[in-house]
C-alpha positions in Angstrom: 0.0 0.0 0.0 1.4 3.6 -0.5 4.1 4.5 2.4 4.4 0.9 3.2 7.7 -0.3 3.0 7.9 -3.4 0.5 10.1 -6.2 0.2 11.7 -8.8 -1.9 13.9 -11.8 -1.8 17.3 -11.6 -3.4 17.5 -15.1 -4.8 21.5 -14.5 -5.4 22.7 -13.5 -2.5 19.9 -15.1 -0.2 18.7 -12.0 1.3 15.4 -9.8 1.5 16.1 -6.1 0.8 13.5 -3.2 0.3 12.0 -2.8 -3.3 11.8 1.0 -4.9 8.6 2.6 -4.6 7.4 5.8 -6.3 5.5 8.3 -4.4 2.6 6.4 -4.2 4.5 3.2 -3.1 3.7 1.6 -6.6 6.8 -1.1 -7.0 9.0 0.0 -9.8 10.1 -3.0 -12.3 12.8 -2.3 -15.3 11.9 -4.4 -18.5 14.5 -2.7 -20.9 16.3 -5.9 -20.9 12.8 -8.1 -21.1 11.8 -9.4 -24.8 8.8 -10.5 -25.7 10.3 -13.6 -26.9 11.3 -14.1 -23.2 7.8 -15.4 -22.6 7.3 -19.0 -22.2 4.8 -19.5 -24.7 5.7 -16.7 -27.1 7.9 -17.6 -30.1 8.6 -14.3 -32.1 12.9 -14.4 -32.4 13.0 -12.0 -35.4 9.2 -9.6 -35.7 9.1 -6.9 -38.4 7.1 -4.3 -39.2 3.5 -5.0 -40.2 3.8 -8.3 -38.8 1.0 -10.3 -38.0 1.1 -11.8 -34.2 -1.1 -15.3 -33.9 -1.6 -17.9 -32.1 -0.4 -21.2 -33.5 -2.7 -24.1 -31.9 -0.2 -26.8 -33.0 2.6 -25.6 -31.1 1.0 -23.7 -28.4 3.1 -20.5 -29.4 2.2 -17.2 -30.0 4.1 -16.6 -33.3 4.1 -13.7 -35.9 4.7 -13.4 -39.8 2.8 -11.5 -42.7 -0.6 -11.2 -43.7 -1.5 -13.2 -47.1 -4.7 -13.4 -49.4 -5.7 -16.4 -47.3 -6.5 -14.7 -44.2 -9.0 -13.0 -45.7 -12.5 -14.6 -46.7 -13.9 -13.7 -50.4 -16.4 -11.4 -48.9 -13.6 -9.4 -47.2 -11.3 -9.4 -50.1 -14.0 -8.1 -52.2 -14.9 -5.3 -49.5 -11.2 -4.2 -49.5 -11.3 -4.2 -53.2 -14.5 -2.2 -53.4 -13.3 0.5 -51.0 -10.3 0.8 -53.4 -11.9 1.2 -56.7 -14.3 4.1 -54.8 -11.4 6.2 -54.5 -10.1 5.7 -50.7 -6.7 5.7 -50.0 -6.6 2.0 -48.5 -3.8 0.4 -50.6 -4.1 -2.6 -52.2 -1.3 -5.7 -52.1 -1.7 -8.6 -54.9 -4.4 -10.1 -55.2 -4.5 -14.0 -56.4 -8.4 -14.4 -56.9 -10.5 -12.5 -59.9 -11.6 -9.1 -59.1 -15.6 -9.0 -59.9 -15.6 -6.8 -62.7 -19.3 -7.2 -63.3 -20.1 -5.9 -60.3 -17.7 -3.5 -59.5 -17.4 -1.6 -63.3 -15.5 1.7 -62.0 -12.9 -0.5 -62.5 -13.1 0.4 -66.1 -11.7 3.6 -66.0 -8.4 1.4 -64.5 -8.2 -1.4 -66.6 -5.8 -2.8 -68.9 -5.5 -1.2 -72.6 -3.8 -2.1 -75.9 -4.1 -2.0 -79.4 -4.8 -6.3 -79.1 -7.3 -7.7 -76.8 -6.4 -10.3 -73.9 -6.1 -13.8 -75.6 -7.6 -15.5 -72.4 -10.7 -12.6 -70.7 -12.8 -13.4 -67.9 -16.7 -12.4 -67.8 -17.0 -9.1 -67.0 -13.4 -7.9 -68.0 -13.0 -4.9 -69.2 -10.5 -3.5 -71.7 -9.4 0.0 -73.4 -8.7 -1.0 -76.8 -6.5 1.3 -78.4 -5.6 0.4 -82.1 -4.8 3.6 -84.7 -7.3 5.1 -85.2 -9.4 4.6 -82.3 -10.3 4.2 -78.7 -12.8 1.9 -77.3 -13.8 0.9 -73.8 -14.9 -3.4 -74.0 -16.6 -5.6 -71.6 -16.4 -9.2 -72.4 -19.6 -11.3 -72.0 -18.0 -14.9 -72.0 -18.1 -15.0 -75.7 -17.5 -11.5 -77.4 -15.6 -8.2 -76.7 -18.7 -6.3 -76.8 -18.0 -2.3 -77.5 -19.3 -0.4 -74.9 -17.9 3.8 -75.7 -15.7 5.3 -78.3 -13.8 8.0 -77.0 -12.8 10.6 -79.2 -12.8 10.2 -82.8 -13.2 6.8 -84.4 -11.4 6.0 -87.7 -11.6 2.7 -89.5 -10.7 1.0 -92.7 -12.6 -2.0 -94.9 -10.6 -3.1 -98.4 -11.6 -6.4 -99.4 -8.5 -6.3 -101.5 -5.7 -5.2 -99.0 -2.9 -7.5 -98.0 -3.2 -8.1 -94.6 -7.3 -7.6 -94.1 -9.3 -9.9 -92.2 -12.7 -9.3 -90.3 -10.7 -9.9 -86.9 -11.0 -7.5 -83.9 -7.2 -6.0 -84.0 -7.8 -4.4 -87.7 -9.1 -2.0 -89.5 -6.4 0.4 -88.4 -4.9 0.8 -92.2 -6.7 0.2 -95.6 -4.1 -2.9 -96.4 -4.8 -4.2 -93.1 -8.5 -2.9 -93.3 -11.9 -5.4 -92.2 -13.2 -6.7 -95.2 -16.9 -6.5 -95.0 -18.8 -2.9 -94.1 -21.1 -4.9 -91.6 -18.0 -6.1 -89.7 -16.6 -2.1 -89.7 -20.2 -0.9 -88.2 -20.8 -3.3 -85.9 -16.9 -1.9 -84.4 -19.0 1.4 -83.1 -20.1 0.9 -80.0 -23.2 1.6 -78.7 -22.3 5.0 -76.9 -20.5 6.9 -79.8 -17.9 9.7 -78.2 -16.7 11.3 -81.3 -17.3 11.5 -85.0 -16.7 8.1 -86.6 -15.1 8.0 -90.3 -15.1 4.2 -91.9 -13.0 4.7 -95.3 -14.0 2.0 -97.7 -11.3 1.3 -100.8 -9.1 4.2 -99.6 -6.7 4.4 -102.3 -7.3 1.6 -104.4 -7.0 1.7 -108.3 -10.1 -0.6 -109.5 -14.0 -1.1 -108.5 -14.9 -2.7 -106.0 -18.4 -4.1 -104.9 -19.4 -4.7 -101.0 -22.6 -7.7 -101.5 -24.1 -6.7 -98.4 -27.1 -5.3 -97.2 -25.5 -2.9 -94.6 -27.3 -2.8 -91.4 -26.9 0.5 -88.7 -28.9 0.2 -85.5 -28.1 1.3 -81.8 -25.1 3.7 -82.2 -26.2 6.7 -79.9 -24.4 9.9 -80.2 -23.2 12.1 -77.2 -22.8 15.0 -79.2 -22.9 16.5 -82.4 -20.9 13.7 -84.0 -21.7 11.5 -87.3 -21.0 8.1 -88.5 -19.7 8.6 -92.4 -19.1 5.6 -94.8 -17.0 7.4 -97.1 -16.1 5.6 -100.8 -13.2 5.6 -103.4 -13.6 7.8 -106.5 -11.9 6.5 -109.6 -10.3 9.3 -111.8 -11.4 9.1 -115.4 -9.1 12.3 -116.6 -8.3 15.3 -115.2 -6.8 18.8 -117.3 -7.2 22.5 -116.8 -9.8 24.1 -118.1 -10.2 26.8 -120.8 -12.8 29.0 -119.0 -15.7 28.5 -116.9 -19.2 29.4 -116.8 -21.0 29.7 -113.1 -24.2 29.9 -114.1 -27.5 31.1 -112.9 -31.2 31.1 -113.1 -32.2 29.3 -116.2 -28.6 28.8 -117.4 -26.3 26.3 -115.7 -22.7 26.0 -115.2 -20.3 24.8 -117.9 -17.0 24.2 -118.2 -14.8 24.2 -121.2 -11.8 22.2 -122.3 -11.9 22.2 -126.4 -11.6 19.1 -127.6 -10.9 17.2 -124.0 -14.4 15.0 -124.1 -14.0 13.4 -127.7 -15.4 10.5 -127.2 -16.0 10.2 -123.3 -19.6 9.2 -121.6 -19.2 11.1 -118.9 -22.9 12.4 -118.8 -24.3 11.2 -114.8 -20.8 11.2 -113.2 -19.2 13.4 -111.1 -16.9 16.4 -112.0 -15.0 17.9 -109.1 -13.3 21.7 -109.7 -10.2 21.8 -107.0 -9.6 25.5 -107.1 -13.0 25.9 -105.5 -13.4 22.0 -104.2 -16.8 21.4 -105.5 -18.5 18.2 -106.9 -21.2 18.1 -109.1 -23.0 16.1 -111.7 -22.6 15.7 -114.9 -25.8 16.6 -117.1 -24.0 16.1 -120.3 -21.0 16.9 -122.0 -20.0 17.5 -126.2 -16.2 17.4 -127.5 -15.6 20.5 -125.5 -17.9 21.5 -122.9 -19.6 19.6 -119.6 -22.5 21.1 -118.4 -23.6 20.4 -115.0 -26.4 20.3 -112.7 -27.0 23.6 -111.1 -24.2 26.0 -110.7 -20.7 26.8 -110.0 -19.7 29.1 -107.1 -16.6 30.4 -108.7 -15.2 30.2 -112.5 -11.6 30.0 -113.8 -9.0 28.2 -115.5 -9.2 25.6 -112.9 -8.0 22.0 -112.8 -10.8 19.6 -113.1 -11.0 15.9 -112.7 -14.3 13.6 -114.1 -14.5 10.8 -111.2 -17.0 7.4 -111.3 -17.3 5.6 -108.2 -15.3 3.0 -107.4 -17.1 1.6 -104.4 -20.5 0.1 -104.3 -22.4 -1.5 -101.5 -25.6 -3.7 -102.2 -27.9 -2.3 -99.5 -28.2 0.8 -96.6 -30.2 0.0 -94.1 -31.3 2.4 -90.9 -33.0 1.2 -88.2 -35.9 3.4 -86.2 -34.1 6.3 -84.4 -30.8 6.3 -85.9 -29.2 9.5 -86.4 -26.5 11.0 -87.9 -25.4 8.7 -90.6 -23.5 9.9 -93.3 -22.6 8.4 -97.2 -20.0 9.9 -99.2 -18.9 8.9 -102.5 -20.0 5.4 -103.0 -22.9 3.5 -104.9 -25.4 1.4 -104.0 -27.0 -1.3 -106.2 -30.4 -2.5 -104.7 -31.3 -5.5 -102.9 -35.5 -6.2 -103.6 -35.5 -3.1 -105.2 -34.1 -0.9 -102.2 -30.4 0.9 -102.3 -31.2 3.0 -98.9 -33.9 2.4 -96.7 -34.4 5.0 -93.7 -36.9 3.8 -90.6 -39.0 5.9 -88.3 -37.0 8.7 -86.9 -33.8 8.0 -88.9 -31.6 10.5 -90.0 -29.0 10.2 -93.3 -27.4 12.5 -95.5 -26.0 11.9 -99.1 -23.1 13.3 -100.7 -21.9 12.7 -104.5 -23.8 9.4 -103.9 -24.9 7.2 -106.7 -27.6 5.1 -106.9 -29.5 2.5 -109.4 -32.2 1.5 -107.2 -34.8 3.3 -105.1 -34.7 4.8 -101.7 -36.9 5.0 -99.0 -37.5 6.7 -95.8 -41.1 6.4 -93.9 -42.7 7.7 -90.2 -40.0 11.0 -89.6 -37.4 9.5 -91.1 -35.0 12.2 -92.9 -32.6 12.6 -95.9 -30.5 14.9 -97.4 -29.4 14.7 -101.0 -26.3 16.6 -102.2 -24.9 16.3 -105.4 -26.3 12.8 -106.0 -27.6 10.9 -108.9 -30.3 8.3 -108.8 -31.3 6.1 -112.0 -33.7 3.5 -111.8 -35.9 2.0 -114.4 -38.1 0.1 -111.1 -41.5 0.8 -110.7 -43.4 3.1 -108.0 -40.9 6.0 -107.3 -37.2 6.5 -107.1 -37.2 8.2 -104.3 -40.1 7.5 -101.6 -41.1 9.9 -98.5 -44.2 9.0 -96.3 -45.6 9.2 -93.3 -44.1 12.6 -92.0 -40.6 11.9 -93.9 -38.5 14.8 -94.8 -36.2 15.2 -97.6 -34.2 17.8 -98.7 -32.7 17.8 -102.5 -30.0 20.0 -104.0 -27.9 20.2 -107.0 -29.1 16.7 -107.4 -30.4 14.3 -110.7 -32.8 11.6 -111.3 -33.5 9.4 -114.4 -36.0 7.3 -113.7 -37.8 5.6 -116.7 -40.7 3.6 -115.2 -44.0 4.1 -117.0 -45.6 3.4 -113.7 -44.4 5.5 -111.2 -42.2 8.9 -110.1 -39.0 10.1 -109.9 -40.5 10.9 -106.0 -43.0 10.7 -104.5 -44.4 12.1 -101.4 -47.3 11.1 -99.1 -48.7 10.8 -95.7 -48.3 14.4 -94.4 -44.3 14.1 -95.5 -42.4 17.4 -97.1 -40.1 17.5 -100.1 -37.9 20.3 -100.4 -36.2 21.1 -103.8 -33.6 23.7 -104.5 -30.1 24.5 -106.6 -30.8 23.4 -109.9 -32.1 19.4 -109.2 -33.3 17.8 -112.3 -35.7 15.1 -112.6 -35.5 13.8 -115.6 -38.3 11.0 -117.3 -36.5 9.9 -120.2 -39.6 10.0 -122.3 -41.2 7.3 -120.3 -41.3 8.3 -116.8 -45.4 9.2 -115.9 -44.4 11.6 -113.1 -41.7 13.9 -111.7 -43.3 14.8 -108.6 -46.4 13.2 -107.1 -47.4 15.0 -103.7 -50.4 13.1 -102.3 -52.3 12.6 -98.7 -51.5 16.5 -97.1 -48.1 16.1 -98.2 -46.0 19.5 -99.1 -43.5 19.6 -101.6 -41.6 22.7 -102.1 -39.3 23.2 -105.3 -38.2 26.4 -105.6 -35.7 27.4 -107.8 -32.9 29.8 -106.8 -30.7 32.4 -108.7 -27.4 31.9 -107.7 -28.1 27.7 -107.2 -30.0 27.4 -110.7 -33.6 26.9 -111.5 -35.1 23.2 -111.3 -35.4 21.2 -114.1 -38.4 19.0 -114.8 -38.3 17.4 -117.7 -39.5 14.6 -120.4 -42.4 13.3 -118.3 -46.6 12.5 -118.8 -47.0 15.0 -116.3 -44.1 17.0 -114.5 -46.3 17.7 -111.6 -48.9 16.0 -110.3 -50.9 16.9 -106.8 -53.8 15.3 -105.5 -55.8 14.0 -102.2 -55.3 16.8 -100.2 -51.8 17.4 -101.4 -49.8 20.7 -101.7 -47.1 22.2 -104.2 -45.1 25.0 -104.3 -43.1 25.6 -107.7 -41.1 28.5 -108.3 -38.4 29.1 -111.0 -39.2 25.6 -112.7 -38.1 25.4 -116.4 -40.4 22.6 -117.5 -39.7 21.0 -121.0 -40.9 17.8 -122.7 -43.8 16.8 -120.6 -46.5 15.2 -122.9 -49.6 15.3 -121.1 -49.1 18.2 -118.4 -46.2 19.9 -116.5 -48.2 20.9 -113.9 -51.7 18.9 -112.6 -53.1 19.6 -109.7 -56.8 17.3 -108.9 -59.2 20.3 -107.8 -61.8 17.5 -106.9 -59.1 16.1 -104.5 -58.2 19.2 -102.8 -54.7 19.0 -104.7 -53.1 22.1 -104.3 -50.5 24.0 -106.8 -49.2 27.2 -106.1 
């Protein structure tokens, strides 16, 4: 007790002498020279830091050594791992069991990336894959990398004909080393598109060549203001300077003049392209020494000029319901059942210096855009088809359609048709309609100044309106119509102004 003066027995020297007290008379014991090894049943000779202290059953020893995987259940490892990936700053050894990617899938913006995927994935794994050209976030789903985002622009490559080319998952970074199908290419894009996404077709090859495929584009959403172009090879048919230049306007269209360069040539329905002021058009026709185009020029000179065909032709386009913002540039498409481009409800696609020798279609708000295209078809109904709220939109374009059944377009169901810049629908003298506007449809052809007046020409009737249909023609040269250029069915409430 405090005060009280305590005792001990000197073992050594046989002898009790007093023991050292503090104030309080609490005994006073030195352990500096005391181990915890010194214990009977401890067995630690050599502890380090971060040491795990244990008791072994089997030896009856309290013992110490690291801390593996094993000590911790799969419930606990996956906790640990959880708090990780959120962002704490618990650090994480090697671990020897899978990570659950499927459930934890933050652990995408860590993952593993190269231009090759893994050779041997687990479900769930995720991958950045990183060939030229694009950047892809994948998941794999036991099967198939599926791709989940681009990020960033896209750019891919499909050439039946190159060298190294293969529908495989690691190419399309080079057109030699391209995908070899355009169905292959598309189905690259993932389904969240972070970026405008280019897929070059042909790029720089000499000869045709012809995709039999009926091209199908469904589920690519776009984050932003981004498009998805399929972009074709122009072959070069012969290229010169030009004498002079015409722009045209109004009535008159563009020309240009090269005496003596066409001797010859069929160039009539391909496309010239004038590099000084990088503009396509087509061809209306052509004598020994001057091409005249449709619509107008935007600039005249003694400029270098090259007549192109198109090299690449796919079968089929289609879009399914709610696509948006597909592009085709400079490519062909042949028909498959009669259809070349087929746009569903709420689809969106624009066409530039496309060709086409079958119909296309677009139904229930679908939208398309026509620059500088050519369609010829000989098919029956209408060569171009807008119902049921459609919208098109039609500039410095040509059709030839020479069915005695049918129109060049034709417009139902409440759609719109909008004509400008010196299109020509032509009926080759066989041809019943250029424009038939029918079921509260309105179809607007208006000619401009600077873009060219519209040409309708070589039909039955140019213009036909009817069932509650509306027309608005302006600046329309008409010629070679044998029953009517304009017809609008009063009893109908077809319209014509």
């Amino acid at each position: 007790m405090p005060g009280a003066l305590l005792w001990g027995y000197d073992a050594t020297n046989g002898v009790r002498v007093p023991l050292s007290v503090d104030a309080n008379g609490y005994v006073k014991v030195d352990m500096s020279n005391i181990n915890l090894n010194d214990l009977a049943d401890v067995s630690v000779a050599a502890p380090a830091d971060d040491d795990l202290f244990y008791y072994d059953d089997a030896t009856s020893l309290w013992k110490s050594r690291k801390l593996v995987d094993a000590d911790l259940s799969a419930a606990a490892q996956d906790a640990i791992a959880k708090r990780h990936i959120q962002g704490t700053d618990t650090t994480l050894g090697t671990l020897t069991a899978d990570v659950n990617y499927a459930t934890y899938k933050a652990i995408a913006m860590a993952c593993d990336s190269g231009a090759t995927v893994p050779t041997s994935p687990v479900v769930g794994q995720w991958f950045l894959h990183t060939p030229t050209g694009r950047t892809v976030l994948m998941q794999y789903d036991g099967s198939n990398w599926i791709s989940i985002m681009s990020i960033g622009t896209m750019t891919m490559y499909v050439n039946v004909d190159g060298a190294t080319a293969a529908d495989s998952i690691d190419k399309g970074d080079t057109s030699a080393n391209g995908f070899v199908t355009v169905q292959y290419a598309v189905d690259r894009i993932p389904g969240l598109v972070g970026g405008n996404v280019t897929i070059y077709i042909d790029d720089g090859e000499a000869a045709a060549n012809s995709y039999a495929e009926t091209v199908t584009i469904r589920g690519k959403a776009l984050t932003g203001d981004y498009t998805i172009t399929l972009q074709g090879n122009l072959l070069s048919q012969e290229t010169a300077t030009a004498d002079s230049m015409t722009t045209g306007s109004g009535a008159t269209q563009g020309t240009l003049t090269d005496t003596g360069a066409f001797m010859g040539d069929s160039y009539a329905n391909l496309l010239l392209h004038v590099a000084t002021i990088d503009e396509y058009r087509i061809i209306d026709s052509h004598t020994n020494d001057v091409i005249t185009i449709v619509g107008t020029f935007g600039g005249a000179g003694a400029y270098v000029w090259t007549v192109y065909d198109w090299g690449t032709s796919i079968a089929r386009i289609n879009l399914a319901a709610a696509q948006k913002g597909i592009v085709l540039k400079q490519l062909k498409v042949t028909g498959v059942s009669n259809i070349g481009i087929q746009a569903a409800e709420h689809s969106t696609i624009t066409l530039y210096e496309v060709a086409s020798s079958t119909n296309i279609q677009t139904a229930s708000g679908g939208t398309f855009g026509l620059f500088q295209c050519f369609i010829s078809t000989a098919l029956s109904t209408a060569s171009v088809y807008v119902a049921w709220l459609g919208y098109i939109v039609m500039l410095s374009s040509k059709i030839v359609a020479t069915h005695a059944t049918g129109a060049a377009i034709w417009v139902l169901g409440s759609a719109v048709l909008v004509m400008r810049n010196g299109c020509i629908l032509d009926g080759g003298n066989t041809g019943l309609y250029g424009v038939k506007s029918y079921d509260n449809t309105i179809a607007s052809m208006i000619g401009g100044s600077a873009g060219g007046h519209i040409r309708i020409r070589d039909w039955d009737t140019g213009v036909y309106v009817y069932g509650g249909g509306q027309a608005t023609t302006t600046n329309i040269v008409y010629s070679g119509n044998s029953v009517a250029d304009e017809t609008a069915v009063a009893a109908s409430f077809g319209y014509i102004t």
